[in-house]
C-alpha positions in Angstrom: 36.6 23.2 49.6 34.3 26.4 48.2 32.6 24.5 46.1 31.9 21.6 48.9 30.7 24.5 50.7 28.7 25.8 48.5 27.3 22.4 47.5 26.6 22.1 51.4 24.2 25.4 51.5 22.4 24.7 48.2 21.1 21.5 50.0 19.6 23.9 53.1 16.2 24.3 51.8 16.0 20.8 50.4 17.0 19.5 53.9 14.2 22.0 55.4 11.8 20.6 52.9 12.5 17.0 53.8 12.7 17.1 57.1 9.0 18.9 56.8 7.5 16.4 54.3 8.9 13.1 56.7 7.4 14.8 59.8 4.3 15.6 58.2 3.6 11.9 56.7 6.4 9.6 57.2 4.2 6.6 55.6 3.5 8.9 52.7 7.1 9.8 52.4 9.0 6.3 51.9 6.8 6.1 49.2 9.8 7.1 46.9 12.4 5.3 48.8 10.5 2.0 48.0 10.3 2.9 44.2 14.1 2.6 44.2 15.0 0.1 43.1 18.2 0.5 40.3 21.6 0.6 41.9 22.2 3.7 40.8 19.0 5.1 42.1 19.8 3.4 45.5 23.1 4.7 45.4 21.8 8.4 45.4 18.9 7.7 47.8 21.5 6.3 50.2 24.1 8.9 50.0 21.0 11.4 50.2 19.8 9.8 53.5 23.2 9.6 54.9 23.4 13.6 53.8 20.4 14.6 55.6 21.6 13.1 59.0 24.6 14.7 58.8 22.5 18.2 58.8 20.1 16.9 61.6 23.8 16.3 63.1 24.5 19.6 62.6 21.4 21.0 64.1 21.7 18.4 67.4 24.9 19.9 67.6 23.6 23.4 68.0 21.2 22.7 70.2 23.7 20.7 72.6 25.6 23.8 72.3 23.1 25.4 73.6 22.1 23.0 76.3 25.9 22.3 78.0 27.9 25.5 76.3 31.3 24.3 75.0 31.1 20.5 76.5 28.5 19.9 73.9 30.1 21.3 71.2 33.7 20.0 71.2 34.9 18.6 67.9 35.7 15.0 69.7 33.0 14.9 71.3 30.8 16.0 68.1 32.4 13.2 66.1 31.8 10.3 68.6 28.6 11.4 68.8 28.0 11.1 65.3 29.4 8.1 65.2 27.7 6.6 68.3 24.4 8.0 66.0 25.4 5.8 62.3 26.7 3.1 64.3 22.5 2.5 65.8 21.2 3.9 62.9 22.8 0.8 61.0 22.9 -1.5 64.0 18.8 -0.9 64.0 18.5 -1.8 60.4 19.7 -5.1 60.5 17.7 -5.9 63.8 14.7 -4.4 61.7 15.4 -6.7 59.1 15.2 -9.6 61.1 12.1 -8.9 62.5 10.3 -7.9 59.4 11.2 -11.0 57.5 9.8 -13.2 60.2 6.3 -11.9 59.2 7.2 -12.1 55.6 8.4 -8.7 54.6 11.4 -8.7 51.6 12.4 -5.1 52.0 16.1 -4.8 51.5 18.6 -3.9 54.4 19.5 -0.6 52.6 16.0 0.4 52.7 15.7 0.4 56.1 19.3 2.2 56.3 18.1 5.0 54.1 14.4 4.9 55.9 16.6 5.0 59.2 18.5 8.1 58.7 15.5 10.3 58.0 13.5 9.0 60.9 16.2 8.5 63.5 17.4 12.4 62.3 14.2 13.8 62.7 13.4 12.1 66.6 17.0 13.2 67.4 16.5 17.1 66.6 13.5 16.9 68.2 14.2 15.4 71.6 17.1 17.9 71.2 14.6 20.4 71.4 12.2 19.0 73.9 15.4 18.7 75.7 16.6 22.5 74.9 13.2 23.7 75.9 13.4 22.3 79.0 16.9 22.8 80.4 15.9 26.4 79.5 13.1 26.2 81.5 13.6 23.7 84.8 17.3 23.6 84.7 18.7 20.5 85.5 16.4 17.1 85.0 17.5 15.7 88.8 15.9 19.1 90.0 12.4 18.5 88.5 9.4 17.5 91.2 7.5 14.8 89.3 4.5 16.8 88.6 7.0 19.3 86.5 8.3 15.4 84.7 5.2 14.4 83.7 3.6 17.4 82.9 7.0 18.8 80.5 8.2 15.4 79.5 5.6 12.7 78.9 3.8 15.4 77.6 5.8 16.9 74.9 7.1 13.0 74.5 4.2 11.1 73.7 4.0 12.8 70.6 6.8 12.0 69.6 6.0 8.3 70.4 2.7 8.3 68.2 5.2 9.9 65.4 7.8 6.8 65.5 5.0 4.4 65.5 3.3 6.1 62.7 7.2 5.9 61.0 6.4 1.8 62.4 3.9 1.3 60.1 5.7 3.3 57.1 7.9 -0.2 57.1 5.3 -1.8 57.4 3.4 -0.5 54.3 7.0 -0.9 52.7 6.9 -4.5 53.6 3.4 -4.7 52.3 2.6 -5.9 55.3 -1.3 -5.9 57.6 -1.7 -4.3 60.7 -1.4 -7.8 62.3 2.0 -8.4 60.8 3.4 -5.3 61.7 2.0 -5.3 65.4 4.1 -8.8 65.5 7.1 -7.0 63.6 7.2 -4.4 66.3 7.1 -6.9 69.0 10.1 -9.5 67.9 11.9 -5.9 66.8 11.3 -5.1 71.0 12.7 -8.1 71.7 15.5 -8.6 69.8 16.3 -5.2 69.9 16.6 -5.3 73.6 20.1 -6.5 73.6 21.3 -4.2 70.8 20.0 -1.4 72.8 22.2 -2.5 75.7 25.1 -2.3 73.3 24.3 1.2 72.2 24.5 2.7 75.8 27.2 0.4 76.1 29.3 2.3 73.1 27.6 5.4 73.5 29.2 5.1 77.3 32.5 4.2 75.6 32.7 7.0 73.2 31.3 9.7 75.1 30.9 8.8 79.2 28.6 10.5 81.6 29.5 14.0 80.3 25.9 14.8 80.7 24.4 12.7 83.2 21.8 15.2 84.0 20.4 14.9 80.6 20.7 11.5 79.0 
């Protein structure tokens, strides 16, 4: 258990590294994970990925923690949470999948698994943040006039929005695929992701309920 602790703190700076290089230039970034391509080398990029969204986990955690006091913090509730989090992280890959290989792109589903983790870790800590920022701020979201709404929220938001469409075209370039093919991907991903989305609140509903209504 020391040395699994241990282990855990030696990976700090890397994850602080990572999490700096993907948020800097997430198309520049998978350029590793698509060099991958021995089993063993896609064994370690996998449990790496999985690694590093167990510590943006850790640091939603905190920041929920800090949002809803002990609510957020609960080891249950942490642990559905996480789960709710691989289970769309996984479920998204496959949907991904789907739509990339109707505009020809061959990228394999544990790519977009491993490619997954990194980006859906990195949004989640930050709309934890955005989130934090502003329950410190306004209080609760139902109390906001909607000049304070769009001037906090789409505002600090939209970044985040041209960031996951930047991380949109980092499959795409994985996929070796034009701007054309990936404005198509992203549409039949829209689409078929629709219902998959439904089934995420659905289970997220399941797992965790309306706990923080205000909020999500």
């Amino acid at each position: 258990m020391i040395e699994l602790f241990k282990e855990a703190l030696a990976q700090i700076p890397k994850f602080f590294a990572t999490f700096a290089s993907a948020l800097a230039g997430p198309r520049t970034f998978v350029l590793d994970i698509g060099k991958a391509t021995a089993k063993t080398a896609r064994t370690e990029s996998t449990n790496e990925a999985f690694l590093f969204l167990a510590f943006c986990l850790l640091v939603t955690a905190l920041c929920k923690s800090a949002i809803f006091g002990e609510a957020g913090s609960t080891p249950i509730y942490l642990a559905k949470d996480a789960l709710w989090k691989a289970t769309i992280v996984m479920a998204a890959a496959g949907v991904m999948k789907v739509a990339w290989k109707t505009v020809g792109g061959k990228m394999t589903y544990a790519k977009y698994v491993i490619c997954n983790c990194y980006f859906f870790g990195i949004l989640s800590v930050l709309m934890h943040i955005v989130l934090l920022v502003g329950k410190k701020s306004f209080g609760s979201i139902a109390k906001l006039t909607a000049g304070d709404f769009i001037l906090f929220y789409v505002c600090m938001l939209a970044p985040l929005m041209f960031w996951a469409l930047s991380c949109w075209r980092a499959y795409g370039d994985l996929n070796r695929a034009t701007f054309r093919q990936t404005v198509v991907a992203l549409i039949v991903f829209i689409v078929l992701g629709s219902p998959a989305l439904i089934f995420s609140y659905a289970l997220r509903f399941a797992l965790i309920g309306h706990v923080f209504r205000d909020w999500f």
